[in-house]
C-alpha positions as CSV (number, residue, x, y, z in Angstrom):
1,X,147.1,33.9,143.6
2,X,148.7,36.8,145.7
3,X,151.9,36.6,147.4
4,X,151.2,37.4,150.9
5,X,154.3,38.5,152.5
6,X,153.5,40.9,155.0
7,X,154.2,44.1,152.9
8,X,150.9,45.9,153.6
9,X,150.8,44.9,157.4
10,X,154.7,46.3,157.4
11,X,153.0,49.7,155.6
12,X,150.3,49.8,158.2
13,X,152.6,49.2,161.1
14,X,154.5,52.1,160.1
15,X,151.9,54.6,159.3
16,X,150.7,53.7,162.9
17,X,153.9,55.1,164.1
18,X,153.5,58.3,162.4
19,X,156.5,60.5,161.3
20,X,159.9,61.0,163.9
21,X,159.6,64.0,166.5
22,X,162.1,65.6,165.1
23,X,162.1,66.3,161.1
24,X,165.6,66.8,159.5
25,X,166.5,70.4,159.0
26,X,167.7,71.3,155.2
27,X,171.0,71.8,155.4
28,X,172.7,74.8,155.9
29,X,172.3,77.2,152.4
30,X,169.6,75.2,151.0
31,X,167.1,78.4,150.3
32,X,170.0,79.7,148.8
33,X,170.7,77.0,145.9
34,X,167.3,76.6,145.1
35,X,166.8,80.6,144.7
36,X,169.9,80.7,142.6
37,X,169.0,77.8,140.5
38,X,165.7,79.4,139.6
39,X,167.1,82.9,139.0
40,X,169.6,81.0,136.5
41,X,166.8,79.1,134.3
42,X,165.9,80.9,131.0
43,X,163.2,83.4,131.7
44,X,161.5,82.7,127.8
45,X,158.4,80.2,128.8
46,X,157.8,77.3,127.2
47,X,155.6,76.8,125.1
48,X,153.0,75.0,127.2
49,X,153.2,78.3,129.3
50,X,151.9,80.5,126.7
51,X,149.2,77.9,125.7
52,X,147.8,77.9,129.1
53,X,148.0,81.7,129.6
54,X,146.1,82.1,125.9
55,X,143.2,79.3,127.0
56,X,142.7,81.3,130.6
57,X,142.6,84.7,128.8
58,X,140.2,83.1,126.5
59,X,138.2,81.7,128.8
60,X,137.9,85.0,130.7
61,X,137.0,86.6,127.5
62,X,134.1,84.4,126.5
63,X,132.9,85.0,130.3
64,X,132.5,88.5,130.2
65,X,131.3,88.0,126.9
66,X,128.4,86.1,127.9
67,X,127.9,87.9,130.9
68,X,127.6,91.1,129.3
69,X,124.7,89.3,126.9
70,X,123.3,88.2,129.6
71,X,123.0,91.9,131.6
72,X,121.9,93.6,128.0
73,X,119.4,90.7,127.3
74,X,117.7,91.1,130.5
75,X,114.3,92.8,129.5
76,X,114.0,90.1,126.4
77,X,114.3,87.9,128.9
78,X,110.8,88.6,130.4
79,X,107.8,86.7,130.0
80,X,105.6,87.7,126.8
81,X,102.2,88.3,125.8
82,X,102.9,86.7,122.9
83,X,103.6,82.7,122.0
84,X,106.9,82.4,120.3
85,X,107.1,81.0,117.0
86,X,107.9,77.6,118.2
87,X,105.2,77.8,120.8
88,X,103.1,78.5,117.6
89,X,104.5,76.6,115.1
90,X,103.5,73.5,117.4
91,X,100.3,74.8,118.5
92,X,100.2,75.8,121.9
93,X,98.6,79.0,123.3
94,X,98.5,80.9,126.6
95,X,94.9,79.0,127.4
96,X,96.7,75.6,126.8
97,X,97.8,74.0,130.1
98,X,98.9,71.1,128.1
99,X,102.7,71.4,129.1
């Protein structure tokens, strides 16, 4: 069975009170660490970087790919006179309102 000890009433209790008035301010020359810590990384990505970058490029790629089939294609697109060859390899016609 579960132990009951209070601990979720405890967490409600204290989301009911909500976060303090006043938040703590960083202290004084924080911006300036972090900023320096990231300007002294190694700027080479990873190799998880230039994965992601290839697959986004890629899939930008194969967008305007099939977007520019799509615009070319438009006027085969149309409705014709005549069945296609699977409309008559299984036998319907224009008079056939079977489907």
């Amino acid at each position: 069975m579960k132990n009951d000890d209070g601990r979720f009433e405890r967490f409600l209790d204290l989301a009911r009170r909500g976060r303090p008035a006043e938040a703590p301010e960083p202290r004084f020359g924080f911006a300036t660490r972090v900023a320096a810590r990231w300007a002294a990384q190694d700027a080479r990505p990873d190799a998880l970087a230039v994965w992601e970058r290839l697959a986004r490029w890629g899939l930008a790629g194969a967008l305007a790919v099939c977007l520019t089939v799509f615009l070319v294609s438009r006027d085969s697109l149309q409705a014709r006179e005549t069945p296609s060859a699977l409309d008559a390899f299984a036998g319907f016609t224009e008079e056939d309102d079977s489907f």
